[in-house]
N, C-alpha and C positions, 0 to 999 in steps of 0.2 A: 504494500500500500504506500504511494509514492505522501511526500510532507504536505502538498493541497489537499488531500483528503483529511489530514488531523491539523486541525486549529491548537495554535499556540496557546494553551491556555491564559499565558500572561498577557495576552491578550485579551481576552473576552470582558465582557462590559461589567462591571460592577453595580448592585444596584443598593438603593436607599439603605436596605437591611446590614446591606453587606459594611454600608460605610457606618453604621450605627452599631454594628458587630466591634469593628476596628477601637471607636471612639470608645467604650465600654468598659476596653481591655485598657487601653490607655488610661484612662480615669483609675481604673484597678489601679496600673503599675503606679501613677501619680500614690494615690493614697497609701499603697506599701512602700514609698520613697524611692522608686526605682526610675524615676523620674522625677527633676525638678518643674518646678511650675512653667518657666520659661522652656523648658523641652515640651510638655504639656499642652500646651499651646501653639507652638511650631505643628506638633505632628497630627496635631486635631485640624488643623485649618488644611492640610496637607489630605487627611484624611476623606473632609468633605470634598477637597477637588479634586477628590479621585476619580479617574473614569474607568480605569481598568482594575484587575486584581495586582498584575504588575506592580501598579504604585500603593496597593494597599500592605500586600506582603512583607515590604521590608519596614514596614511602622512598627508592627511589632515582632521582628524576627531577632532581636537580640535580647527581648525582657526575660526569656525565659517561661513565659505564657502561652497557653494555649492562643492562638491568631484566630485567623481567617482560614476556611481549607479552601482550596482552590480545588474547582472542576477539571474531573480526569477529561484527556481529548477527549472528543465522541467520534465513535467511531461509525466509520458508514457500511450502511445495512448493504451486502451484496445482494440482489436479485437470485431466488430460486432458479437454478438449471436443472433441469431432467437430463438424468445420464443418460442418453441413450449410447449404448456401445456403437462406435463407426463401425461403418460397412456392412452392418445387420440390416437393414433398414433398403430397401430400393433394389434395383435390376428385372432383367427377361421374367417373367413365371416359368418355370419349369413342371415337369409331370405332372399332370391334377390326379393321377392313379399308381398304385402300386398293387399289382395283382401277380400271384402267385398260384397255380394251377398245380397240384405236386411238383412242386418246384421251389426256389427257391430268388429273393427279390434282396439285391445288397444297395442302399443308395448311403453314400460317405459322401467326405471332401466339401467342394465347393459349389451347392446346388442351390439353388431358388426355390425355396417354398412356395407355392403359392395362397390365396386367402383361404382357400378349401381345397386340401388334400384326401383323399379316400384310399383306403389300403383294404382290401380283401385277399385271404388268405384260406385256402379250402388245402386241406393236408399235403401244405407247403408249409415256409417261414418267410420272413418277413423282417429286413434290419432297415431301420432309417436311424442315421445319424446327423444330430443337428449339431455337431459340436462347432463348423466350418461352414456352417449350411446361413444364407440369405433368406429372408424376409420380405414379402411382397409389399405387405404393411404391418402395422403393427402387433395386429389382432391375426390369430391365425388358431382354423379348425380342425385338425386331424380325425376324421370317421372312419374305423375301424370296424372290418364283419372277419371272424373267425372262427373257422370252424373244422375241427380236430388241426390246427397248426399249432404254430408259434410266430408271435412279436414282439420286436425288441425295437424300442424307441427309446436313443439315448437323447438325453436335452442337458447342456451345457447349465453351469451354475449363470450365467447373465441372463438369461431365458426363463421367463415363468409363467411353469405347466401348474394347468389344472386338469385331472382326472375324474371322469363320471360317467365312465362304461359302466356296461351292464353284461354278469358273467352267471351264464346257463350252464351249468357243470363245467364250469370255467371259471375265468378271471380275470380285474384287472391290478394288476399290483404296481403301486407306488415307492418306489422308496428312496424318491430324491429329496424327500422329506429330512433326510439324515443330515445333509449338508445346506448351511444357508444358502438362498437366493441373491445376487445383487438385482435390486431394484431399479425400474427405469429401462429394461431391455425389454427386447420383446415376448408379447404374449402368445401361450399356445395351449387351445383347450382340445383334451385327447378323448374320445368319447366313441359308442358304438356297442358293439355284442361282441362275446366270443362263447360260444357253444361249445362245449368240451376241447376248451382252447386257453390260453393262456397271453395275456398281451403284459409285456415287462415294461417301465419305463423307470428308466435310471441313466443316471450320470454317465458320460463315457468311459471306455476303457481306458484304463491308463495302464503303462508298460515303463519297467523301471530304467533307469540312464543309467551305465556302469560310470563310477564315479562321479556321482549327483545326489545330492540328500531331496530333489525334488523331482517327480514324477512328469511324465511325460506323455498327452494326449497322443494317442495311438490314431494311426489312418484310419 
């Protein structure tokens, strides 16, 4: 924060109170002799032509009394920013489908969600990775049909999922619940059926770095 943002306080205006604060103290110091009359008088009339605190401060900063306190800078209020994470946000739409027919459906890397994505899955699998994956806008709906398969939907910690499938001798299981969200990225609600099926959504995989105490998002 550059010095035009904080005002000098010994600067700032002084008001009636302030100089009758001053005066006060003075009269004190006068009556317990710490002051003769002729001082008295000097720093009372000195006192009333104060404009600032500047000139109120040193009237009584040698009696040994409590003064005048002077106003801390004030400091200037930043404006809210919404983090959104760059480069989440924008590009082509890519697949509005992910079908898997006894087969199997891998989407990773650097893909484009779009605002409504659909995955069906009939005894196949099913992996979408959003760890590196774009955003068409903000808000984004993942529909989900399975049946005797498996899906795996990993969503990055800046991304936040909400889950409210519905599981027929199946399931849908969350567990990015474990690890905090950052807030301000984007939205993605995962939702649908799976009939003796199983749909997973969790964090990405991560794989260890030989010589790193920290972990590494896997392709």
């Amino acid at each position: 924060m550059s010095d035009e943002l904080v005002p000098d306080p010994s600067r700032m205006r002084a008001s009636d109170a302030d100089r009758e604060q001053v005066a006060k103290v003075l009269q004190k110091a006068h009556s317990e002799g710490r002051l003769d009359l002729h001082e008295l008088d000097e720093r009372l009339g000195q006192a009333y032509a104060a404009k600032t605190y500047g000139e109120l401060v040193p009237l009584t900063a040698d009696l040994g009394m409590p003064g005048i306190a002077v106003p801390q800078p004030l400091q200037q209020v930043q404006p809210y920013q919404q983090q959104v994470p760059s480069g989440r946000i924008g590009g082509t739409s890519g697949p509005s489908t992910s079908i898997a027919f006894w087969s199997g459906v891998d989407r990773k890397g650097d893909w484009v969600v779009p605002a409504s994505h659909s995955v069906v899955a009939i005894m196949g699998g099913v992996a979408l990775d959003l760890s590196r994956a774009r955003f068409v806008q903000q808000q984004t709906t993942i529909t989900v049909f399975a049946f005797w398969a498996g899906v795996e939907i990993f969503v990055p910690e800046d991304v936040t999922v909400r889950v409210d499938g519905t599981g027929i001798m199946g399931a849908f299981e969350d567990s990015t619940y474990k690890t905090p969200t950052v807030p301000g990225g984007p939205e993605v609600r995962i939702t649908g059926v799976a009939m003796m099926a199983g749909v997973e959504v969790r964090r990405p995989k991560r794989k260890k770095l030989k010589g790193h105490q920290r972990d590494e998002l896997e392709d």
